[in-house]
MARKOLLUM-508150 format. One record per residue (C-alpha): x, y, z. Coordinates in steps of 0.1 Angstrom, whole numbers, padded with zeros to 4 digits, always signed. Layout:
XYZ...
***
This chain:
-0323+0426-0831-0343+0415-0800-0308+0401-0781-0292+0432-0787-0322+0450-0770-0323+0426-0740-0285+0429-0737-0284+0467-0740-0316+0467-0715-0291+0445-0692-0262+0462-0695-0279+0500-0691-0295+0478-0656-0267+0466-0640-0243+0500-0647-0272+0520-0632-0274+0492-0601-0235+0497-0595-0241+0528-0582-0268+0517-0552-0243+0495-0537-0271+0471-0532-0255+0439-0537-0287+0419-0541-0298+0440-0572-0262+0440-0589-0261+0401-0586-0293+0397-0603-0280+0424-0631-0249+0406-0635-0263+0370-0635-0288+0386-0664-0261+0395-0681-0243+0364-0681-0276+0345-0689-0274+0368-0727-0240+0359-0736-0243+0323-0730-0272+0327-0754-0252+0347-0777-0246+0328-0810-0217+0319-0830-0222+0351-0855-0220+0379-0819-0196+0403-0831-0158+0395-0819-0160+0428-0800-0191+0424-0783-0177+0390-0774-0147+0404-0759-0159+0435-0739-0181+0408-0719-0157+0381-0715-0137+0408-0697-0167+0419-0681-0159+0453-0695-0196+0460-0695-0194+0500-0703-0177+0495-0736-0200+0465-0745-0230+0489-0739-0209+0516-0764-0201+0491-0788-0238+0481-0786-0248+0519-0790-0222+0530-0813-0229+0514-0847-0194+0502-0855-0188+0469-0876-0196+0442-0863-0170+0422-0883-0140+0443-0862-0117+0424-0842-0100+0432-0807-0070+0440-0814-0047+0434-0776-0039+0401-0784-0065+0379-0768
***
């Protein structure tokens, strides 16, 4: 799936970036990140959903990479 790619592609970007400390290239990253999930439809896995709503970017990126159902639910509560 294309969005998968360009969110994976994002993601990848902006944890690479975190590490140069240069602010200027983490904002863009992040504000390309935030540009995908607003463009993320209704059917985005409930887990990919949640890892970026909690801007828990790392575990979106495994989730993305891992394979796992996309039907699974988080399971804290929220």
């Amino acid at each position: 799936m294309r969005g998968d790619q360009q969110l994976r592609e994002a993601l990848e970007d902006f944890i690479r970036l975190s590490a140069t400390r240069d602010g200027t290239q983490i904002a863009a990253a992040l504000n390309r990140i935030l540009e995908l999930e607003r463009q993320l439809g209704e059917d985005a896995p409930p887990m990919l959903r949640h890892y970026l709503e909690r801007r828990s970017y790392q575990k979106a990126l495994d989730f993305l990479n891992s394979g796992r159902p996309e039907t699974e639910t988080p399971q804290c509560g929220h």
